[in-house]
Structures are given as structure tokens and as C-alpha cells.
N, C-alpha and C positions, 0 to 999 in steps of 0.2 A: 588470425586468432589462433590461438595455440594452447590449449590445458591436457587436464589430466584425466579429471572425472568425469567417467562414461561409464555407464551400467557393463557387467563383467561379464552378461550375454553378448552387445552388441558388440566389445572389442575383440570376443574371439572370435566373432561374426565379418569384423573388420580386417583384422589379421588373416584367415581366410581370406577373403577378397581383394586383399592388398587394397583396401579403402580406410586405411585412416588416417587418411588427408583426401578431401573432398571440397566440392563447394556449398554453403551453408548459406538457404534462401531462409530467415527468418519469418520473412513477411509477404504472403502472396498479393498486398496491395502494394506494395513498393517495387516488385519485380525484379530487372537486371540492379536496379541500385541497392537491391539488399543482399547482392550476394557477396559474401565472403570465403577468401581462402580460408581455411579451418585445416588443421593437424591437429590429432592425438597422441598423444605420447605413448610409445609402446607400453612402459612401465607408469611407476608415479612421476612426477614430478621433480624426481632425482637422478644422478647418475647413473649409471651403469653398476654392478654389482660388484665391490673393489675399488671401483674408484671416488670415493668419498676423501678429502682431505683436509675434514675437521680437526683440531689436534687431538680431542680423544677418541677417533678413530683407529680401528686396529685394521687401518689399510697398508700397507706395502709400497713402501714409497721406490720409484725409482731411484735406483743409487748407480751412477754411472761415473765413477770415480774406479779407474783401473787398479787401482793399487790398494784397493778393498776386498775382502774375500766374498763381499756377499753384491757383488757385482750380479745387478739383474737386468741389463737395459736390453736384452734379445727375450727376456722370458717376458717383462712388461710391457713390451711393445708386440710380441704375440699375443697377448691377452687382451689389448686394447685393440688389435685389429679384430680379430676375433667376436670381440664383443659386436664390432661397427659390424662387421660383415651378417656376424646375425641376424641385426635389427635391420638391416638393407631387405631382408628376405622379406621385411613386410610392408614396404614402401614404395612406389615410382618413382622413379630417375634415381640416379645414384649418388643424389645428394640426402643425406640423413641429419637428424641434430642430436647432441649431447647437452640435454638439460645438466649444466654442473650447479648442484648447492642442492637446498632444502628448508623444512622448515628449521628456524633455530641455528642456521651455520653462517659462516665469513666471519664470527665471534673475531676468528683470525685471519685477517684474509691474504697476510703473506703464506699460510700455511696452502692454501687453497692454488695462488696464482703461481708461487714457489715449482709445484707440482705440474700444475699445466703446461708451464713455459717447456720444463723438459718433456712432457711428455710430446706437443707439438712437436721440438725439434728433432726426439728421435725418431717419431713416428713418420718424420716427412724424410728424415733419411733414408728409413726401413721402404719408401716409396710405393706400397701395396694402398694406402690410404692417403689420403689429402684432409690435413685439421689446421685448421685457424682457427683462434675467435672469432665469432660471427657477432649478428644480431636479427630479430625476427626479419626485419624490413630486407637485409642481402639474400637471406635464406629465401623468404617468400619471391624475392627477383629471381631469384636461382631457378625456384620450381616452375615458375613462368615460362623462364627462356626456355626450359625444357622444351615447350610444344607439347606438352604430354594433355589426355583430356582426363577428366576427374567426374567420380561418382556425384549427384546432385544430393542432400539434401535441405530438407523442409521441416516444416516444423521446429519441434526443440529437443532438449534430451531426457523430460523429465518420465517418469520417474528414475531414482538413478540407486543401481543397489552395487556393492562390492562385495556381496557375499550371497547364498544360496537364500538365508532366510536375514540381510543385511540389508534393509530399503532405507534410506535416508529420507523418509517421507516425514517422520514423528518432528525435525524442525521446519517444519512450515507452520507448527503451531506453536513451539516451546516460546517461552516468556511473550503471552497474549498481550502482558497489559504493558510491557515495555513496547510492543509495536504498536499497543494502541498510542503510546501517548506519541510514538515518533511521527505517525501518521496524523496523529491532527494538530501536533506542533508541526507538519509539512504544512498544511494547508494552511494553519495560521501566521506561518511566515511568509508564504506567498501574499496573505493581504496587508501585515506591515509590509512588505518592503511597497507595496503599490503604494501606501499611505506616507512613507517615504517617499516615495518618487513626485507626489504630487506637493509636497508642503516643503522638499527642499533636505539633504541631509546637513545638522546642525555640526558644525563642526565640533563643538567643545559640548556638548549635549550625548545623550544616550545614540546608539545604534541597532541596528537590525544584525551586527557583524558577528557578536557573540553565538548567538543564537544559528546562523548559518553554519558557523565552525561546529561547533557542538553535532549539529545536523549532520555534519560532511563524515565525521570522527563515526557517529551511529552509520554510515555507508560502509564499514568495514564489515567484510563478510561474517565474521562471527558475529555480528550487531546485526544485521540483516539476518541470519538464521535465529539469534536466541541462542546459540550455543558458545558463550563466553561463561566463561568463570561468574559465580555471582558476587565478589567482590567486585569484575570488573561490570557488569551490568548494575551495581550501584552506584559506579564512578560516572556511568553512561547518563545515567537517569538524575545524578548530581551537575553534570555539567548541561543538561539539555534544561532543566527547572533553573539555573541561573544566568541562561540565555534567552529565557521564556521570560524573564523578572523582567530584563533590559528592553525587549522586544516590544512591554506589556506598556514603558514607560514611552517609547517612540510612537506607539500607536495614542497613546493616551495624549499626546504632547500635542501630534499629527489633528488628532479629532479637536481639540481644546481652538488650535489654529484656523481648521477648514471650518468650525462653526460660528467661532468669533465675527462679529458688524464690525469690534473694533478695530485699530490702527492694525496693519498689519505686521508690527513691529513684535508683536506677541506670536510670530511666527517661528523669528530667530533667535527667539531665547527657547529654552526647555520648559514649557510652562504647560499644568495641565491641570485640568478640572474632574475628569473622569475615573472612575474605577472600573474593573473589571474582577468576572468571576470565574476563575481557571478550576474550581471547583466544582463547580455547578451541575454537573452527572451526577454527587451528591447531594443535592437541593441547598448546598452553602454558596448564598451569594448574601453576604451584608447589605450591600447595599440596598438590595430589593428587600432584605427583610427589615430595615429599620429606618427606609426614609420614605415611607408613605406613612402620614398624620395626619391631623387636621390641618396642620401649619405647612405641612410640606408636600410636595411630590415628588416623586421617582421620574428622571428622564431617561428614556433609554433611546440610543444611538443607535442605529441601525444599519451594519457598512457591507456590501452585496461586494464581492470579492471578483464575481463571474460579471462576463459582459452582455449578457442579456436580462432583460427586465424578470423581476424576480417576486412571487408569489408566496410565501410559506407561513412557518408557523412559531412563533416564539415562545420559550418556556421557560419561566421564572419565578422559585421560590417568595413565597411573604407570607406575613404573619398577621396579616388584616382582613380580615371577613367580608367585609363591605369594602369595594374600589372598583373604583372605575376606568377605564381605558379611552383617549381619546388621542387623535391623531393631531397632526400637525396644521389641520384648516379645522380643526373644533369640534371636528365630528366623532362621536362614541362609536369606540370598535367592540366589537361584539366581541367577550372574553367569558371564558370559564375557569370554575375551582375546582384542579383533581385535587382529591386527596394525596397524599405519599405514598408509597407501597411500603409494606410492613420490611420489603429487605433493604429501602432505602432507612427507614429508620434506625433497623438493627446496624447497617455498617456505617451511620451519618459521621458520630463521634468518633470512633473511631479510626478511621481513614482522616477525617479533618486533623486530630491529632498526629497522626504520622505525619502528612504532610506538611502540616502550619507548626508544630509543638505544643499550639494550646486546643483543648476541647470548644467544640463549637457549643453555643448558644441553645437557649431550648428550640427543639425544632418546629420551623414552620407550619404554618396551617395546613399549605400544598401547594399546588405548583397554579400556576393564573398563566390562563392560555392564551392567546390575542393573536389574529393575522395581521401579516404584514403583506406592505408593499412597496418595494425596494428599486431604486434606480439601478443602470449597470452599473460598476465599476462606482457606486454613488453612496450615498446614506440616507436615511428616512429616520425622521423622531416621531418616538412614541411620547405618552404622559397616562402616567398610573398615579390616581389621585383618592384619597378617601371618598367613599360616595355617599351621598343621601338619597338618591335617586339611580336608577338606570344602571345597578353592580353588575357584576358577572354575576353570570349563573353557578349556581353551583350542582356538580355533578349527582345525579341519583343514582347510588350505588345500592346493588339487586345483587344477593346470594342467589342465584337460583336451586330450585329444588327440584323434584319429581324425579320423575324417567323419560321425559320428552327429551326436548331441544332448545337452544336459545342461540337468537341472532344477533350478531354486534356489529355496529355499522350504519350509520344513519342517512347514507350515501351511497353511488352507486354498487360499490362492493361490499360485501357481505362475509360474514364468517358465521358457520355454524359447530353450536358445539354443544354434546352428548352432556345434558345435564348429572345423567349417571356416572360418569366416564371423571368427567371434567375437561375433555380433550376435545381438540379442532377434528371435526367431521367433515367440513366441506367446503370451497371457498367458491363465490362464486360472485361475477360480474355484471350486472342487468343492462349495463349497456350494451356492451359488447357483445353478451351472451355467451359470455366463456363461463362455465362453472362444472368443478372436477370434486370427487373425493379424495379427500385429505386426511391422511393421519399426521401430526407434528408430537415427535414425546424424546427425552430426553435419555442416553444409554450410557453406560461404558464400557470400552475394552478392556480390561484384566492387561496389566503390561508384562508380559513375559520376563523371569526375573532372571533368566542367560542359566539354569539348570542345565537346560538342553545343548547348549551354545550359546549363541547370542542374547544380550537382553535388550531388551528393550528402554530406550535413554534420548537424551537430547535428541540427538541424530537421528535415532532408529525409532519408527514406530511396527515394534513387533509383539501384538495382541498373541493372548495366551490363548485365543480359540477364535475361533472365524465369527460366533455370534456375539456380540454385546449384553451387557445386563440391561435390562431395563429400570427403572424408577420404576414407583408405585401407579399402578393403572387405576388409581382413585388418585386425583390432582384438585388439590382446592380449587374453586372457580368464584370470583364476583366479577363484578362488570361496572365500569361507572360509565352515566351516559350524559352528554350534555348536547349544547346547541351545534362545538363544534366536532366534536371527536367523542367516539367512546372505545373505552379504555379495558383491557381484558387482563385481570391478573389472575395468576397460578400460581398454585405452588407446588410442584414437583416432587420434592425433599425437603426438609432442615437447611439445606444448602444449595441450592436448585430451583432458581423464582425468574418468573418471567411476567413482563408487560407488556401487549400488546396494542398500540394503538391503530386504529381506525381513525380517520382524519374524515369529514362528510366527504371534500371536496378533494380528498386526494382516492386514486385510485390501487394502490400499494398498500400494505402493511407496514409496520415500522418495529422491531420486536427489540424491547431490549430484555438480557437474559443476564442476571447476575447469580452468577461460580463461582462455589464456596465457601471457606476452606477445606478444599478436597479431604476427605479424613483416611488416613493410612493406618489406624491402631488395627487393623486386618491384614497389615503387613502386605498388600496388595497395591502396588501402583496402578494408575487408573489414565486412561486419555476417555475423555467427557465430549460426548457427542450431540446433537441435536441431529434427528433424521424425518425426513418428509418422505410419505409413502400415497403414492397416486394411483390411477390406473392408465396412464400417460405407458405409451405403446414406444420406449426408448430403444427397444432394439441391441441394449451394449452398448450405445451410444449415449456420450454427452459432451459437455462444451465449457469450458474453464479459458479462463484469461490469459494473457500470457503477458507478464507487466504491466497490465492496464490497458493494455492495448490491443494486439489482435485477439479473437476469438480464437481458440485451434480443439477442432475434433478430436475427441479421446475415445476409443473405445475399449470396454472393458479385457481385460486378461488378452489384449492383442498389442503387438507392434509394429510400422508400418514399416519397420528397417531388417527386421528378421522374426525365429519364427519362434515367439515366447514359448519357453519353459516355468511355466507357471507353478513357482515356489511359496509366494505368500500371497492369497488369491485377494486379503484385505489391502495391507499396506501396500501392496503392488498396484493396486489400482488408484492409490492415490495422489494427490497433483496439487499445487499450490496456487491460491486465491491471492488475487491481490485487486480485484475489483469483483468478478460473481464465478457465476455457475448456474447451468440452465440444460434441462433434458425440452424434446420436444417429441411429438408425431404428428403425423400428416393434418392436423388437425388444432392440436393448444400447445402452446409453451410454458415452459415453469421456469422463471430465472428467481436468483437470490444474488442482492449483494451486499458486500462486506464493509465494515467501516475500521478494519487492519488485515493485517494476511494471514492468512489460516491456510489446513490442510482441508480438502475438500474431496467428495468422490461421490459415486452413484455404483451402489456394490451389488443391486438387485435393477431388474427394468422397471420403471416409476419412482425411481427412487433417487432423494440426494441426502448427502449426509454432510455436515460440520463439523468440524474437530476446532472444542471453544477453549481447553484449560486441560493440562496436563499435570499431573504429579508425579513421578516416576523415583522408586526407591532403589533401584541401582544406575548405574553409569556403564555406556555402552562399548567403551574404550575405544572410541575415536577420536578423544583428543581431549572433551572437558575433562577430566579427571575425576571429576563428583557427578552424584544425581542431581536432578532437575526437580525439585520439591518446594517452591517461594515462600519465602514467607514473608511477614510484614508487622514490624516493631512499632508500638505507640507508647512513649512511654518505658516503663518494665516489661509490658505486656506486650509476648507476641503470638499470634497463630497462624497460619497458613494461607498465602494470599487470594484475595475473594477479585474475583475477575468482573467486570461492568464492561459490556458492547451493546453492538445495534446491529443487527442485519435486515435487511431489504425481499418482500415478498410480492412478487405479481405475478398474474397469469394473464395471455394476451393469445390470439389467434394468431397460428402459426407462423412465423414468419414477419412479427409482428411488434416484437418484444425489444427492438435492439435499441428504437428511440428511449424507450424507458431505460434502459438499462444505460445509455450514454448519458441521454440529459440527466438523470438522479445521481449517475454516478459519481457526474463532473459536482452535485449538490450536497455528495457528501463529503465528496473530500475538500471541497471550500464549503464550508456551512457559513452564516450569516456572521459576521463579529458584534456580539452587543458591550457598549460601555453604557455606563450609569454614571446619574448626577444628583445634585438636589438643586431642587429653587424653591423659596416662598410660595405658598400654595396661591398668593396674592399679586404675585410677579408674572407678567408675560414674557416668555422665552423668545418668543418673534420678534419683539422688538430690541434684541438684544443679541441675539444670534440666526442662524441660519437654520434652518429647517430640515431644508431637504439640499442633498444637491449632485450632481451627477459629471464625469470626467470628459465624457463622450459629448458629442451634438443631440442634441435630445431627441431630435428624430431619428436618430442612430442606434445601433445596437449590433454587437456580433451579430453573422450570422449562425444560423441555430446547429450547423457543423463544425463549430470552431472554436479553440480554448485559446486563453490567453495565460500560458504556463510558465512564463518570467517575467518581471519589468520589475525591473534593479537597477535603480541609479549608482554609477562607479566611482571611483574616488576622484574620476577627470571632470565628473558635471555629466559624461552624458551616460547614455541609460540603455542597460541590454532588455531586448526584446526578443520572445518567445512564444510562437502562432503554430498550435497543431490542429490539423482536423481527427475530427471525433471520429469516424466513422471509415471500416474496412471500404477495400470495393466490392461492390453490389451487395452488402449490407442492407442497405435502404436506396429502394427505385428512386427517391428526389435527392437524398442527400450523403449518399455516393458521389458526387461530381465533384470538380474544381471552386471553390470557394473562394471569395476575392474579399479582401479589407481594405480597407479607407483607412490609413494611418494619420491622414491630417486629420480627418473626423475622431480618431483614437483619440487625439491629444488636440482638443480643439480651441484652450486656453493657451496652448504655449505653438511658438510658430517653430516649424523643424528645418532646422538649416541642414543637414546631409546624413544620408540612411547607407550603414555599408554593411551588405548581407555576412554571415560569417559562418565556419561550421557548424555543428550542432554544440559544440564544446566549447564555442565562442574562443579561440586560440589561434584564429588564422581568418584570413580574409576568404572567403567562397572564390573569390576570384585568380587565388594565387595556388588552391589545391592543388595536385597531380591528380592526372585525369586518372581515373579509376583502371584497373587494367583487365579488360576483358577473358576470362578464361572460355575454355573450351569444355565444355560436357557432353560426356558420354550420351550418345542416341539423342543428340540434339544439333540443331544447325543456331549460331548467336545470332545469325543474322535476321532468323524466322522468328525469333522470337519477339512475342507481342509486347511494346516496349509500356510499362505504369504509367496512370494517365496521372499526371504530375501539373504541378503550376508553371507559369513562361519564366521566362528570368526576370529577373525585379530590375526594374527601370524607376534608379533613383527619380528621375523628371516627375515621375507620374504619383510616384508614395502610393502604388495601389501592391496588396502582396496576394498572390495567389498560391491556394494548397491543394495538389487533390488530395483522393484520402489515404490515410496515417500518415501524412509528411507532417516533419516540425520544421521550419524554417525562424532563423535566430540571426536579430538584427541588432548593430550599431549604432544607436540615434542620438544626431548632435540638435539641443535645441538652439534657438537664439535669445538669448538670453540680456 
């Protein structure tokens, strides 16, 4: 592995030590198989100083044509050794590389290789150096054969600054609601293509393919950071919404097929009965609001994406007072009516306009709550019907007043909150017996408008002072309570509204918080915070994600690689979320998590903070070329775009927290897929379709360490498969270990004729790799070292696949067909 970007402490750090080429342990659960050769590039990512050979470069080309006057091949070939020899001073072995190009060059690329050619041949004349074209794979052989041994590290490199007050922290949150939608258009693709793979893909029918590509295209690093052009993040967010239409119609075709009695001939046409509501964080879903009558009912499908049996909670708009809930054996599920929140009304039309072009409908009554209970890998039907008897409850909504306190939560966890105040005071657990003081309220940093130097932009998050503003410490409060959940809203600001749910039976929080339109007529850019303040004994220490996957220790204004000069004491301590964040002491833990990627930190001890929505009125000149300010058109009418997420809250006894934080987290990012339908309120659906039904052996089910993160049928018939385990080692005393799956029990309708293991990239058979090449590091023996407790090799014979923990192992599977 080879880049550029390293924080501009640790490569003069590196430079010094002649370490920038090491070996790079990502994952202390993986061990020897995570280590990689890694190099830094002295400079950026470009040549050497001079030797650029774009055409409108004003470099010095060799001219070695004698009968020229401005013959230079002994002055360019000094220059070029020169330069080598320099950069050799900060390296091992006396092998070096010359990154040639950049961003935006080869426009001409005879200009580029024209240049080369001679410079190689005179340079290998002049005999002081040795150049050829290389590539990484010779270059890495090269430093191999050296024998030479190399500094270890661990961990990652985040945060990363290229300047004194330049932290590239402020893109872990630039354009929120574009990573929101790419993150649950991930998760949503992962259950079409499952729902693919079980019904078959139709050859002349819709696909799951648009929608991937789309996906692959937002993988490009400016799509991942938030820091593209905003024409090109409306081209993003254009192409991913017309892979989500096709997606919408494979799934719907999928569910039409797998619940049909009839012939199964309506499998291999495109035929589908269902709708769905991509809308629905809105409260627009048509179909739940206009097909419950007396004549009609609402069916709703219910498809469990993950492979373990699945519990939760459904939420769906409608406009009928009276309805009832009953399950698929006739029995009434106990549902409630929340009302809307006043900021879901204020953005419903709105937003539905941008998105659809036409304004939505009067709005619903409220949202109608009902659990479920869901097969792995399977679906479950619901029926929402007018009632006469036996409605949902409907929720009793309480202003509170005084100067006491008031509790929410009708279940083991509890929230207390300062009647005076309007703010969360306390959370606490009666099972468990975990309960801490809590403050949660909402801030912003002042964005630094580069007066000084730098401003703060896409890339940069650099606050105009180390405190935050706060919102108003008077927050609207009511409360609605029902049979299942009760419901906590705020309002913060004009533009600043939160709801929090309480579930009886769930032990988390669930918070959704809607942002904006940041308002700038103050000429002040703003990054918008949410911060929790505890009396949790953190030490400078905390714990953030590192792709989803391992946990990695942070602690404040330190680094584990050299000895911080702490320039920006905010944005320097920040780190990017891609699933939580969690402080702990000897005693309770606090984790939060995410349902997109944000910037996250803990800037005081007790404390975490979120960074949810940014507006920033200048540009940081790292590359976007404009600020970061959204906005969003309906119509004639635009204003500044208003932000809708969910983040995840629990407290657990020390050491205690990581099951929660794996199994919810695996629950957010595959949430439940519902499709709707109508029938005659007079019609049995059972006798007509299927009910319920499940992929797996029904006494089967993952086990509770293990994700199922690909199954995509290919264009040949057979289907790639993707098995990671959830969990670090020594994570969790039970489920830390080796995990084993049943892949005939996986697929227990379809029989599997040959399973061939394959990289993680699926590009090569496991069995044809080069073995990996053992380096040597410094104050280490390789031989002593304690080798990841890993799975055995997969024995086709047996179809059983074994993971320890954080392995993905990616299979090949042909069925018989």
C-alpha cells in the first residue's frame, strides 16, 4: 500500500526516523494476516520538483540533441540524480520510487512518457542511479529481498492535518444527507439482491445492476468524503434514485413471486403487486395512507434481511383513527397512534415536492406502531384493517409543567428530564442497574472564515473558538405515551427538533434529530453539534470505529506514533463514525450509534459529541473550489437543506456494551424492508398466498456472531457469498471465538453442487494466491509471534465455513439447478 496523506507531524516524524515505509497492522484481531507493507511518499503524490511533464508545464525538458545550443543532458541528469539521492536520505535500502503524474495530468501522455524515456536512458548512462519503469508489486519485491526489518504500525492515521491549523476532520460530516441516503440505499441493496437470488434473476425484467453501479460510482473518494462539486453530488444522488426505482421494482416483482400459491410461472415474468415507500422518514407512504377503508385493507410484507430471528418495530403513516393490526394466524397485534412531530409537518410537502415534483396529500393522522416478528433471511405479513373493536391505542400526549421532573419510558430504561429546563437529566437502566447523569443539548461551532489563514470548508473543520454556542436552555418538551413506546419531543430552535423514542421492550434510545435550514443571514458558518455530558470517569480516552469494524482507542490531544503539538485542540481530536462511539470507566459505558458517517469526538472527560449538518460560507481551497452550504429546490422555491437521521443510545456495565453495539448495529444498517398491498377487506390472503416464509432450515439461524454481507447471484447462475464475524478478539468472553455456518442449511431449498472459496474481492480463487510475504520488524522475532485465531480451510465435502473474529471469508456457489 502506498499514498500520500499523513498528518505533517508524523512525516517529519517519519523522515526523522527513516520510517516511512513500515509495516501496517490494521486489525489486532487479524494479526500476522493484516499486516501490510505500507510506504509514504516523501512529498504529494507527484513528482519530484521539475519534473512535471504536463504540456502546460513550465518544466525543462531534456534536449539532448548536440547540435542545439541549449543542450542540457549533464545539467538534467544532475538534477534528477540529485533529487533521487535526496529523497534516498529518508528511506531503507537503496531502492526509492518516483510517483510520475498527478491529479488532472496524461491529458497528453506522449508529453509525459516522451520525457521519461530520455530521462531513463541518460540517467542510466550517467550510471550514479538506476531508473526504469516499475510498478508497486516489483518495488514491494525489491524492498523484501532487501532483508532489511521495518518499523511496526497499528492502528490508522486518522486524524490527518497538512497544515498547523489544517485538520481534514470537517469531511466526515460534509453532505449528511447524501451519506445518509448512500447508507441505506447499501443496506437496501443488500436485501434486493438476496431477494434476487432466491426467485431467480429475470433475464428481460428489471435488475438489481443499476443500482450497484450507482453505488460503486458514490465509492469514489470525493463521494465518500462529501467533498465533490455540488453539481457533481446532484448527479450522485440522480443516479443512485434511478437505481433505487429499478431496485424498488426487482424487490417488488421478488415479493409478488415468493408470496404467490399460484403457478410459479409468475415468477419469470416481471410481475408485481406491491409498493413501497422510499419516502417514509417523511410520513409519505400512499399506500398506508389510502388503503385502509371499510372495504379494504393494507397488507404489509415484512422482509428480515439479517439471518437471525428478528424482533422490532414497524412505523407507518395513515389517515384512519380507528384500525386495527392483526397478524398472519388472526391474532391482533397490539399497535399504537403517535401523532406527527410539528418538524415532520413543517418539511412533509415540501421535501415530497423535491423529490416526487408533485406535493403530497393532506397529512396523515400519525404514524401506527405494531411489532413484528420476522424469520431470518424470510418475511412475515402483517394486516392493517379499519376497526370496530380492539384499535390501536392512541398515544397520550402531556406538556409537562412545574420545576420537578418527568420520566419517559414504560420499560426497563428510563429517561429523566428537567421539567424547567426541557433537557435530558438522566438515563438510567432498572435492570441492569446502570443509571448516570446526563445532559444531551444541541451547539455550534462558529466556522473560521480563513481571516487568520485557513478557513474552515468541506475538508477543514476549523471552529472560530474552542467553545460551541449553545441553543436556547429553555427546549420545548411534550411526551406521548402509549402501550408500546413513548415518544419525547423537543424543540431546540426554529430549526433544531428532536424525537426521541423509548420502545417498552427495547433497552436503547432511538433519537431522530431534524437540521434546518442552517440560517447564515449572520454571515457565520456553522458545524451543528449534538453533545452528551456525563460524569463517566474517561480519562482522555475513547473509542470510535474504524469502518465498521474494529474498535481503535483514541485518546485525547495524544498520538501513539509521536509526540503531538497540539495546534487545534477541537478539530484535532476528531475522528470519523461509520458505526459508533463510546467512552467508558471502571464501572459504565456510553456508546452511540450512527445510521451514516459523521465526525465524532469526546473534547472534555464524560463527554461525546456529533457533528450532524454543516454550512460553511467559504471554501477551504483543497480542491472543491466553492463552500459547502446545501440547498434544496421544490418547485421555484428553494432554502437551505434540512437534515433527517437517527442515532442510537445505551448505557451498559463496563465492558458490556459491545453485544449492543454489534447486534443493533448489524439492525441498522439492514432495517426491516416493508412492501404494501391491498385486498378486499372480505378476501382471505392465506388462501391465496403465503404468509410467512423463511430461506434457511427453520431450525436454523446464523449464529449470533456472524453477518451475511453478500449473496448476489452472477450473470453465470451461480451466486457470490459473503460471511463476516461481528466481533474483535476478546471483545466478548462467548463470542470472540471461531464461528461455524451450515451453508447447506443456508440454502436449504436449492441443493449446492461446488463451493470455491475466493479473495475478499472475489477476483481470484483462495487457492491460486501468493502466499503472503512475511516481513521482519524491528524488536520482534515472526516466529514468536502469536499467530489470529482464524477458521480451518473450507472443505468443499463438508459446506460447513468457519470465521474467527473480524474475518470475511467470500464464496463461489454453484447450485444444481
Amino acid at each position: 500500500l502506498y499514498f500520500a496523506r499523513i498528518d505533517y507531524q508524523d512525516r517529519s516524524n517519519r523522515m526523522n526516523e527513516k520510517a516511512l515505509e513500515f509495516i501496517w497492522q490494521g486489525s489486532k484481531s487479524l494479526g500476522l494476516s493484516a499486516q501490510i507493507f505500507t510506504g509514504v511518499f516523501l512529498r504529494h503524490y507527484s513528482p519530484p520538483d521539475g519534473f512535471e511533464f504536463e504540456t502546460n508545464e513550465d518544466t525543462i525538458p531534456i534536449q539532448d540533441d548536440l547540435h542545439l545550443f541549449n543542450y542540457n543532458v549533464k545539467d538534467r541528469v544532475d538534477s534528477f540524480v540529485e533529487k533521487a539521492q535526496e529523497q534516498a536520505k529518508y528511506y531503507r535500502t537503496n531502492h526509492i520510487m518516483f510517483t510520475m503524474g498527478n491529479d488532472f495530468t496524461y491529458q497528453n501522455a506522449w508529453s509525459w512518457y516522451r520525457e521519461m524515456d530520455r530521462f531513463i536512458h541518460h540517467v542510466n548512462l550517467d550510471g550514479r542511479v538506476n531508473t526504469f519503469y516499475s510498478t508497486p508489486t516489483m518495488y514491494t519485491d525489491a524492498k523484501f529481498a532487501a532483508n532489511e526489518t521495518w518499523p511496526l504500525k497499528t492502528g490508522d492515521f486518522f486524524p490527518y492535518a497538512d497544515g498547523v491549523n489544517s485538520y481534514w476532520t470537517g469531511y466526515f460530516t460534509s453532505r449528511p444527507a447524501l451519506k445518509g441516503y448512500v447508507r441505506m440505499l447499501s443496506g437496501y441493496y443488500l436485501a434486493a439482491r438476496q431477494l434476487e437470488v432466491l426467485v431467480g434473476r429475470i433475464s428481460s425484467g428489471p435488475t438489481t445492476d443499476a443500482l450497484g453501479e450507482a453505488l460503486a460510482i458514490l465509492q469514489h473518494h470525493d463521494a465518500v468524503a462529501g467533498t465533490e462539486k455540488q453539481h457533481v453530488a446532484d448527479d450522485y444522488a440522480k443516479r443512485l434514485a434511478v437505481g433505487a426505482k429499478e431496485a424498488e421494482e426487482v424487490v417488488n416483482s421478488a415479493l409478488t413471486c415468493m408470496t404467490s400459491l399460484e403457478s410459479t410461472s409468475i415468477c419469470s415474468v416481471s410481475l408485481n403487486i406491491f409498493e413501497q415507500c422510499p419516502l417514509l422518514n417523511l410520513s409519505y407512504c400512499p399506500p398506508s395512507e389510502s388503503y385502509i377503508s371499510a372495504n379494504n385493507r393494507l397488507v404489509v410484507v415484512v422482509y428480515n434481511p439479517i439471518g437471525w430471528n428478528r424482533t422490532d418495530f414497524v412505523r407507518i403513516p395513515v389517515s384512519a383513527k380507528s384500525v386495527v393490526v392483526t397478524s398472519a394466524d388472526g391474532e391482533v397485534v397490539v399497535s399504537q397512534l403517535v401523532p406527527l412531530s410539528n418538524a415532520t409537518e413543517r418539511i412533509r410537502n415540501f421535501y415530497v415536492k423535491a423529490n416526487i415534483g408533485n406535493s403530497a396529500s393532506s397529512a396523515p393522522l400519525g404514524w401506527l406502531v405494531f411489532k413484528v416478528s420476522v424469520p431470518p433471511f424470510g418475511f412475515s405479513s402483517y394486516f392493517v384493517s379499519a376497526a370496530t373493536t380492539d384499535s390501536a391505542s392512541e398515544s397520550l400526549v402531556e406538556f409537562p409543567s412545574g420545576n420537578d421532573t418527568v420520566v419517559a419510558g414504560s420499560g426497563h430504561l428510563k429517561l429523566i428530564f428537567s421539567v424547567e429546563t426541557g433537557q435530558l437529566t438522566r438515563l438510567s437502566n432498572h435492570r441492569t442497574g446502570v443509571d448516570i447523569p446526563i445532559d444531551q443539548s444541541y451547539l455550534w461551532y462558529g466556522a473560521d472564515d480563513g481571516s487568520n489563514g485557513q478557513a474552515c470548508g468541506a475538508y477543514v473543520f476549523r471552529p472560530s473558538g474552542e467553545s460551541p454556542i449553545p441553543f436556547a436552555q429553555k427546549v420545548h418538551l411534550s411526551i406521548m405515551r402509549g402501550p408500546l413506546l413513548d415518544e419525547v419531543h423537543q424543540m431546540f430552535s426554529p430549526w433544531v427538533y428532536q424525537v426521541t423514542r423509548v420502545y417498552k421492550d427495547k433497552e436503547h434510545t432511538e433519537t431522530e434529530f431534524t437540521i434546518g435550514p442552517i440560517p447564515s443571514s449572520d454571515s457565520i458558518g456553522k458545524n451543528v453539534i449534538t453533545r452528551m455530558t456525563t460524569n463517566i470517569l474517561s480519562n482522555g480516552t475513547f473509542y470510535t470505529d474504524s469502518n465498521g469494524r474494529d474498535f481503535l482507542q483514541r485518546v485525547r490531544n495524544h498520538r501513539s506514533d509521536w509526540n503531538l503539538e497540539v495546534t487545534e485542540p477541537v478539530a484535532g481530536n476528531y475522528y470519523p463514525l461509520n458505526l459508533g462511539i463510546y467512552i467508558k470507566d471502571s464501572e459504565v459505558e456510553l456508546s452511540v450509534l450512527v445510521d451514516r458517517p459523521i465526525g465524532g469526538s469526546s473534547i472534555a472527560d464524560g463527554e461525546l459529541e456529533l457533528m450532524l449538518h454543516r454550512c460553511l460560507l467559504k471554501d477551504d481551497n483543497k480542491g472543491v473550489g466553492e463552500p459547502l452550504c446545501e440547498t434544496v429546490c421544490a418547485g421555484l422555491k428553494c432554502e437551505g437543506l434540512t437534515v433527517r437521521g437517527t442515532y442510537f443510545t445505551s448505557i451498559n456495565h463496563v465492558n458490556e456494551g459491545s453485544r449492543w453495539r454489534r447486534f443493533v448495529g448489524q439492525q441498522i444498517y439492514s432495517p426491516l424492508l416493508l412492501a404494501f398491498t391491498s385486498q378486499d377487506a372480505g378476501e382471505s390472503w392465506q388462501s391465496s398466498h403465503t404468509s410467512t416464509f423463511q430461506t434457511m432450515s427453520h431450525e436454523y439461524a446464523l449464529p449470533e456472531n456472524v453477518a451475511l454481507i453478500t449473496l448476489q447471484e452472477l450473470d453465470d447462475k451461480s451466486v457470490l457469498l459473503r460471511l463476516a464475524h461481528l466481533f474483535e478478539i476478546n471483545e466478548d468472553l462467548e463470542l470472540s471465538t471461531v464461528a461455524s455456518v451450515d451453508l447447506q442449511k443456508l440454502f436449504t431449498d436449492q441443493k449446492i453442487g461446488n463451493v470455491t472459496e475466493l479473495n475478499l474481492s472475489a477476483n481470484q480463487e483462495k487457492s491460486t494466491m501468493r502466499t503472503p510475504l512475511k516481513w521482519q520488524i524491528e524488536g520482534s522475532d515472526i516466529n514468536q509471534v502469536k499467530q489470529p485465531l482464524k477458521g480451518r480451510p473450507f472443505d468443499p465435502s463438508q459446506l460447513l465455513v468457519e470465521l474467527g473474529p473480524m474475518e470475511i471469508r467470500t464464496f463461489l456457489v454453484n447450485f444444481f439447478r
